[in-house]
C-alpha distance (Angstrom), angle and dihedral (degrees) to the residues before:
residue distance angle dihedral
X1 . . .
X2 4.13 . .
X3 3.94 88.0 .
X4 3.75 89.3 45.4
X5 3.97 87.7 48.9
X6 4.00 90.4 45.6
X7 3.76 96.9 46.3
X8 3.48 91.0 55.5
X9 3.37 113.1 24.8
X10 3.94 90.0 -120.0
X11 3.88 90.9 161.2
X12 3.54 103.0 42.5
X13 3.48 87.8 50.4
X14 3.79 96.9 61.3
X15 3.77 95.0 -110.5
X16 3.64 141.7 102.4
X17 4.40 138.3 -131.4
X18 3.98 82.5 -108.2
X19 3.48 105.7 46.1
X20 3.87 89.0 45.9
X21 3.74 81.5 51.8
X22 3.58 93.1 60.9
X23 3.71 97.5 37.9
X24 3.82 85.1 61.5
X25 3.57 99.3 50.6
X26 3.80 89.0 42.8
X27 3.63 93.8 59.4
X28 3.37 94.9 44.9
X29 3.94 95.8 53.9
X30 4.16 88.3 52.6
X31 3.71 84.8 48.3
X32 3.92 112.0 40.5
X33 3.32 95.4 89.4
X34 3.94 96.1 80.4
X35 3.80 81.5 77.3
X36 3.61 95.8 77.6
X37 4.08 100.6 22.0
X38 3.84 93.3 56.0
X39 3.77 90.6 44.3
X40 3.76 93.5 47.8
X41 3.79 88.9 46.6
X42 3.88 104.4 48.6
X43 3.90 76.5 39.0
X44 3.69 89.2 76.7
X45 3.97 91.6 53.4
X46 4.02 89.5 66.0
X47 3.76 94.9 -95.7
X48 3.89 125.9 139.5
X49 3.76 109.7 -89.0
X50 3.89 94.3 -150.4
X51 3.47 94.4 46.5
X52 3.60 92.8 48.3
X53 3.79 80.8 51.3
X54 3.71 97.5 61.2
X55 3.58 95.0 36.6
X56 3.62 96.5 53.8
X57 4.02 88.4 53.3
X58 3.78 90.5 43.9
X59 3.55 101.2 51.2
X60 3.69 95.0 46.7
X61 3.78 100.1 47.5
X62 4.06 84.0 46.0
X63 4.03 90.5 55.2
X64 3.60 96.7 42.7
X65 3.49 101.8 43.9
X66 3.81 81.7 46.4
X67 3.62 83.5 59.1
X68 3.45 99.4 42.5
X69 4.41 90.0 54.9
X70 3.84 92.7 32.1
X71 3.86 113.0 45.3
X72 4.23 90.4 4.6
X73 3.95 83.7 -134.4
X74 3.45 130.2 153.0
X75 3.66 90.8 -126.3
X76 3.81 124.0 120.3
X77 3.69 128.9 -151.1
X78 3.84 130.5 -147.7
X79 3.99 144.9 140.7
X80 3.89 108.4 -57.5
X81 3.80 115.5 -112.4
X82 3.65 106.8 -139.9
X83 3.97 85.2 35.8
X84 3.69 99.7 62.2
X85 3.82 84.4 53.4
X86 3.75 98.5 47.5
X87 4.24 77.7 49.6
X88 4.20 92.1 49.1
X89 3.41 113.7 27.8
X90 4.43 102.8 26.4
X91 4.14 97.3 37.0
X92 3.48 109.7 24.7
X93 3.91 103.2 34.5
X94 3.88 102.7 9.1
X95 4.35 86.4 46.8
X96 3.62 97.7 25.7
X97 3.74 90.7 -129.4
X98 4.01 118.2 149.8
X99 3.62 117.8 -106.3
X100 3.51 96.5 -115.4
X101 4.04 96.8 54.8
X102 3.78 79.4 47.4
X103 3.89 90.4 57.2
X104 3.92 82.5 48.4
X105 3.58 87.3 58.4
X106 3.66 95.0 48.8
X107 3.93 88.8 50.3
X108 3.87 90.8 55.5
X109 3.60 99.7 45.1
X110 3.99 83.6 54.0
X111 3.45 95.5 49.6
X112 3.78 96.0 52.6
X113 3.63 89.5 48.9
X114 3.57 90.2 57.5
X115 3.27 91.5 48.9
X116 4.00 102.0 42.9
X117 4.46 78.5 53.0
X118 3.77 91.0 48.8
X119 4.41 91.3 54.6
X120 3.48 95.0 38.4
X121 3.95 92.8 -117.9
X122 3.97 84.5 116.4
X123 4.29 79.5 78.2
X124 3.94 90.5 53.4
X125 4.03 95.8 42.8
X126 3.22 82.9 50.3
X127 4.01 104.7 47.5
X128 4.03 89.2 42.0
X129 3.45 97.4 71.1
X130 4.07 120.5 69.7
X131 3.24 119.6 -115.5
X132 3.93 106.5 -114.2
X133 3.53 88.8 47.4
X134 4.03 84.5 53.2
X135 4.29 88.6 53.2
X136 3.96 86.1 46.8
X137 3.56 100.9 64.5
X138 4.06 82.7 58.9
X139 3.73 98.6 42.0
X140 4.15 92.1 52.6
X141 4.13 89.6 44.3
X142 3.12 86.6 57.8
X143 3.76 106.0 42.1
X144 4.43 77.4 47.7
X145 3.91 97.1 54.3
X146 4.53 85.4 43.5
X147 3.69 77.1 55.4
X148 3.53 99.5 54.5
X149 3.61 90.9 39.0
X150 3.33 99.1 50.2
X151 4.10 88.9 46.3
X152 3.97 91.9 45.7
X153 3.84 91.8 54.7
X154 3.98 86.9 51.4
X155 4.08 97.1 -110.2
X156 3.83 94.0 118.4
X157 3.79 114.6 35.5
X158 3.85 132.8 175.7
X159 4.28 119.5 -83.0
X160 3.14 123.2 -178.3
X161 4.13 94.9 -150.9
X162 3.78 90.6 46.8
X163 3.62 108.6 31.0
X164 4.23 85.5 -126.6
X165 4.14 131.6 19.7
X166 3.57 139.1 170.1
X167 3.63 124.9 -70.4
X168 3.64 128.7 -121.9
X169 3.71 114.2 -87.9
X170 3.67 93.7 -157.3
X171 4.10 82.3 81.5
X172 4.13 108.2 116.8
X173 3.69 85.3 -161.6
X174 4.01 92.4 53.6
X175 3.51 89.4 42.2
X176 4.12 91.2 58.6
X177 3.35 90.1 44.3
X178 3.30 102.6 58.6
X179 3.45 87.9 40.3
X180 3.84 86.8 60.9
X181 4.32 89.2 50.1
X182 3.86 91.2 47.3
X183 3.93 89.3 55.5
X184 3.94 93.6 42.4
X185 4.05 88.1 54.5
X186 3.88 85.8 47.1
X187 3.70 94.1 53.3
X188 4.00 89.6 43.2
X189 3.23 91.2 56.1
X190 3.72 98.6 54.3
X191 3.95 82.1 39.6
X192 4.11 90.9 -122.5
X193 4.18 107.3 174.1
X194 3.82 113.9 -105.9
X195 3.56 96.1 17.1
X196 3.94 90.5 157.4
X197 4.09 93.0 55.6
X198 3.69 86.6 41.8
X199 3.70 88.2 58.5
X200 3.62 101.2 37.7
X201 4.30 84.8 48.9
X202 3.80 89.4 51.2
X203 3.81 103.9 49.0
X204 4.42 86.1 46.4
X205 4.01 87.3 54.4
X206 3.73 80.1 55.0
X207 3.44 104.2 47.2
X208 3.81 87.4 49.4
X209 3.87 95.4 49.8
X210 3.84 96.4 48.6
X211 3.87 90.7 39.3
X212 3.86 99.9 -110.2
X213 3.80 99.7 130.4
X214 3.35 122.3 110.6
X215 4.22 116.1 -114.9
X216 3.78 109.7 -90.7
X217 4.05 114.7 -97.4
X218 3.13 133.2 -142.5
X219 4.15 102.3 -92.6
X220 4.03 115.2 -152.6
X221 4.30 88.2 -143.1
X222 3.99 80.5 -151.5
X223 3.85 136.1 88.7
X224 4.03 92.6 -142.3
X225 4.14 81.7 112.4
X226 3.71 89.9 57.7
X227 3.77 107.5 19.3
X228 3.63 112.9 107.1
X229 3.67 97.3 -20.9
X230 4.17 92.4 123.7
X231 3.70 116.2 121.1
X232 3.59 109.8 -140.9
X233 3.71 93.1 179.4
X234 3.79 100.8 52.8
X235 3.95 80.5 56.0
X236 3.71 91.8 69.2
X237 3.41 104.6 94.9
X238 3.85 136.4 121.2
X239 3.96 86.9 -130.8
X240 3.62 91.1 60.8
X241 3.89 94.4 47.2
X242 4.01 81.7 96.6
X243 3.73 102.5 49.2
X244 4.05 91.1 44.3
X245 3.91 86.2 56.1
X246 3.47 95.0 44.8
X247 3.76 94.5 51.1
X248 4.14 83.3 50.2
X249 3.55 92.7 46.3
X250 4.14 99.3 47.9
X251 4.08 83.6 42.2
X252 3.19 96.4 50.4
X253 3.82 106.7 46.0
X254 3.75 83.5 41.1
X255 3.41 95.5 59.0
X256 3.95 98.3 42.7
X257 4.27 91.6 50.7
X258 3.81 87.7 46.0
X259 3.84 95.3 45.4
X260 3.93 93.2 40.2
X261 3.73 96.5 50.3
X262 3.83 95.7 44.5
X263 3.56 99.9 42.2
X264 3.92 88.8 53.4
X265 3.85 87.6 49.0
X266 3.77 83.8 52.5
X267 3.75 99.6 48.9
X268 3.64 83.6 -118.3
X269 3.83 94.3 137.5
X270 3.90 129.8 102.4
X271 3.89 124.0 -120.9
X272 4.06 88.2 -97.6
X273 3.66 84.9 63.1
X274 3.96 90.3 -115.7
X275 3.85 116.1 130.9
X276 3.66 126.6 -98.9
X277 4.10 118.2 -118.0
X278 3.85 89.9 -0.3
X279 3.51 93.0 147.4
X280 3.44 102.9 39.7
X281 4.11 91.5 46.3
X282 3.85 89.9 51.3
X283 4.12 92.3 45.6
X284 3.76 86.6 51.3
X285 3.96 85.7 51.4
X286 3.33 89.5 54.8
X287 3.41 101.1 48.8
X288 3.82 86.1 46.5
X289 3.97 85.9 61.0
X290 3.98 91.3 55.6
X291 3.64 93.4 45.1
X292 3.90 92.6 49.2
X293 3.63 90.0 44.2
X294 4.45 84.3 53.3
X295 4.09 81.7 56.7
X296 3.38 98.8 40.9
X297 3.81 114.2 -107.4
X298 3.81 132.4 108.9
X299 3.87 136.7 -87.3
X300 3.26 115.8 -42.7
X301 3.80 135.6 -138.4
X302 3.35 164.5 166.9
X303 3.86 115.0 -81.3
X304 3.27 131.2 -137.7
X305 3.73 96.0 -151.1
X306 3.84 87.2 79.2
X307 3.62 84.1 85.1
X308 4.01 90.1 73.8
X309 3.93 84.8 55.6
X310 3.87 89.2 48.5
X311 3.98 86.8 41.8
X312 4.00 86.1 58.6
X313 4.17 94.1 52.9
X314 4.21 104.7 -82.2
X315 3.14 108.9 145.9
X316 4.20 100.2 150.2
X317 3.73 134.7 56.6
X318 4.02 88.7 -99.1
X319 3.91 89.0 79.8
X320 4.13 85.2 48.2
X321 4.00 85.2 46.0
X322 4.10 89.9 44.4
X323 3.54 94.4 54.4
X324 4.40 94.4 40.8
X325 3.93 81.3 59.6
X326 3.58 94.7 51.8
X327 3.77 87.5 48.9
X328 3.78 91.6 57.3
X329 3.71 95.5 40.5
X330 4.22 84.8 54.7
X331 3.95 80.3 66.2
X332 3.69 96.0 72.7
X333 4.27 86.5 56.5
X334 4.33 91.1 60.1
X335 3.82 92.3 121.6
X336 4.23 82.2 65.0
X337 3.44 105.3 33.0
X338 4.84 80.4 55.1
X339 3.66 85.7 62.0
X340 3.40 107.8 62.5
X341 4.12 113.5 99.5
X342 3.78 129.1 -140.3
X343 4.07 87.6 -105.3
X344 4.14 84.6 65.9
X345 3.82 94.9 55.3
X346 3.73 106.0 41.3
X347 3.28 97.6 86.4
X348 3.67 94.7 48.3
X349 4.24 80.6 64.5
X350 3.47 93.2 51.4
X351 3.83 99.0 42.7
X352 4.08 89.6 50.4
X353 4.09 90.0 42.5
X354 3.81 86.1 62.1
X355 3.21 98.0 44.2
X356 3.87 88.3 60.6
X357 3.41 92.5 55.2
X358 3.59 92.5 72.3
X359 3.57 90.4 90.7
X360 3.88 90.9 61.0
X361 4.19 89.5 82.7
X362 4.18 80.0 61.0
X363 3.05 99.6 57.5
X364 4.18 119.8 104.4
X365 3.76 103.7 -119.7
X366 3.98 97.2 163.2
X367 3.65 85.8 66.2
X368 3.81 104.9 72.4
X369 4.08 90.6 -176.0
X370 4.23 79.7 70.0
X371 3.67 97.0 19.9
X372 3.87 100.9 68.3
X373 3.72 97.0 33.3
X374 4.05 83.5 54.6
X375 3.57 93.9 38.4
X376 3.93 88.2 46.8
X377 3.89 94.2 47.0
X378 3.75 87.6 51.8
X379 3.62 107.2 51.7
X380 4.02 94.8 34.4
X381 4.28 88.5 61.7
X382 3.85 94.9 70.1
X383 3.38 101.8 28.6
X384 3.65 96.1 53.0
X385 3.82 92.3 35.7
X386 3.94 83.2 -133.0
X387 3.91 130.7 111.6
X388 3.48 97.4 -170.8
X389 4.27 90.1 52.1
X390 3.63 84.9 53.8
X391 3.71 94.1 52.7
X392 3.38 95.8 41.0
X393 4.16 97.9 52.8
X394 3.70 84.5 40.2
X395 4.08 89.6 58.4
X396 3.90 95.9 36.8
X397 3.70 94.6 49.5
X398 4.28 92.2 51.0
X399 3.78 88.6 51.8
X400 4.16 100.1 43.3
X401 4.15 82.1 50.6
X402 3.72 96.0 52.5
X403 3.79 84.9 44.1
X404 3.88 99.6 41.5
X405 3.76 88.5 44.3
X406 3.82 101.1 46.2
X407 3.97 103.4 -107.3
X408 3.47 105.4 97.9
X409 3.91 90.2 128.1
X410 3.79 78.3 67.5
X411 3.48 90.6 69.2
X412 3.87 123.3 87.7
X413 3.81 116.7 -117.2
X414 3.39 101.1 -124.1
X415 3.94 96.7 53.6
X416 4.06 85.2 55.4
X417 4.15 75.3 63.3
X418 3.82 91.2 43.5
X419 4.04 90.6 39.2
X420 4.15 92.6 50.7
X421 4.03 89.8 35.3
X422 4.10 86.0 55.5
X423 4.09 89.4 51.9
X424 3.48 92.7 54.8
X425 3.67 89.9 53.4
X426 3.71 99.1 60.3
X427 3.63 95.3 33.2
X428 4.34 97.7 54.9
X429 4.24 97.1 27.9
């Protein structure tokens, strides 16, 4: 216990070996359910479920305990939601790309994150780009990934008259899962710990009582189908610059909120109000991105559900190390975690998309030179089941403003890079 206390600093941090304890196992029970979403997501871009399984636990216990050793922050690490839809549902089905140039994609925009952090540009991206706009990008990923929720449980389905429509409520497998959503909003509201899991748990007992799950398959139990099967190569292409960018972008911004929010809930901020280890935290993110992308998962980042853990007393990287063991323990419970449909995990999307949206009420709508761009960002994510279209109208339409009305020496120099790099996107994808 004294080397555990010395190593981290447990004491001098106000906290204790047990109530880091608890802090771990908190977060990870308000953040276990990524294990199923981001399998059932990437699912849907022809990957192997059980691999994705394995991966997804792998990758996150490796970037939290990373954490944990590395920056001794109570910060945990995991596949982005948001991200692993841009990666299923805008490159690999909306693009037609294969999954494994897609994972080359992922790899790339990690690497230039890591590299933009090592410079010091990451400050300057960062600074260029106004702050509404900024809150946008997670306001419409989350009104996208509600979306897809709300389609994947069967609420929204395809018309041809209206574009979308309501789904038929006859469904037993829409019924459970809204069943499932209605008892995750119940539990929020009482503020019960793992509400999501809870939720996702409850509508599979369902399925399995009325008869709704699928037949078991036969699971692989390796990551052979995943590991190392990204094409870096294929990724090198001018139409892609957009996508890579927008992967960077979403990742980065991300990562900075989460980290920024947390660390302040932590006391893990310096006297000049600047954040302690920000670098180093957000080069370890982006090295988590290109080792996730190695095994065959999506970006990864920092997650905002630490806060829960941080909420409970963790204060050191042995809660982020706590809850990376759990993650690897979860491993051992694969033949579970395969069972769980589609209908289980919807509402998990739209619970999480509305929790993003939280940062709509921030956002500066009596200034139209933010307020459209934002507004414009927002609404373009869903509609165009694209991210990086979202960002990119978003960008273009705060730089033709400043130019149309006469302030363009307003405008940083590097987003005139970010505005014309975002025009080439939609104009070769």
């Amino acid at each position: 216990m004294k080397a555990l206390d010395r190593f981290f600093g447990i004491t001098e941090s106000n906290s204790s070996v047990k109530v880091e304890v608890i802090a771990g196992i908190t977060t990870f029970l308000t953040m276990a359910y990524i294990i199923v979403v981001n399998a059932n997501i990437l699912a849907n871009a022809g990957m192997d479920k059980s691999s994705l399984i394995i991966v997804t636990c792998l990758i996150t216990a490796a970037a939290t305990i990373a954490v944990g050793l590395i920056a001794k922050v109570p910060i945990a690490m995991a596949p982005g939601m948001g991200l692993n839809a841009f990666f299923a549902y805008t490159l690999v089905l909306g693009r037609k790309i294969s999954w494994e140039t897609a994972l080359g994609i992922v790899f790339l925009s990690g690497l230039i994150f890591l590299i933009l952090t090592l410079v010091g540009i990451r400050e300057r991206v960062v600074k260029a780009i106004p702050i509404s706009i900024m809150r946008s990008i997670s306001v419409g990923i989350g009104l996208f990934i509600a979306f897809i929720g709300l389609k994947n449980l069967g609420v929204v389905v395809a018309d041809k008259a209206t574009l979308v429509s309501l789904g038929s409520l006859n469904d037993p497998k829409l019924l459970i899962g809204l069943g499932g959503l209605l008892l995750i909003v119940v539990l929020e509201k009482f503020k019960v710990k793992g509400s999501i899991l809870i939720g996702i748990i409850f509508s599979t007992i369902l399925g399995a009582i009325f008869g709704q799950l699928d037949p078991p398959t036969t699971a692989t139990y390796s990551i052979a189908p995943t590991f190392l099967k990204l094409d870096i190569l294929g990724a090198f292409r001018w139409s892609f610059v957009g996508a890579i960018f927008a992967l960077m972008f979403t990742d980065m911004f991300d990562s900075v909120g989460t980290i920024v929010a947390c660390s302040y809930e932590a006391g893990l901020v310096k006297k000049d109000g600047s954040v302690k280890k920000l670098g180093l935290l957000l080069g370890l993110d982006a090295a988590a991105t290109m080792t996730g992308a190695l095994l065959g998962t999506s970006t990864t980042t920092s997650y905002v559900e630490s806060a829960t853990g941080i909420e409970a007393g963790g204060r050191t990287g042995l809660t982020s190390i706590v809850n990376g063991l759990l993650f690897l323990l979860a491993i051992l419970f694969l033949p579970i975690f395969t069972r769980v449909p589609g209908y289980a995990t919807a509402p998990a999307l739209i619970i999480v998309g509305m929790f993003m949206m939280r940062q709509i009420t921030k956002i500066d709508f009596k200034n139209i030179d933010v307020a459209f761009p934002s507004f414009i960002a927002i609404i373009i994510m869903p509609l165009t089941y694209s991210i990086s279209h979202g960002l990119a109208f978003g960008f273009i339409s705060y730089a033709l403003i400043k130019i149309c009305t006469g302030k363009f020496r307003e405008v940083d120099p590097v987003m005139w890079v970010i505005a014309a790099l975002s025009v080439l996107s939609v104009t070769f994808r």
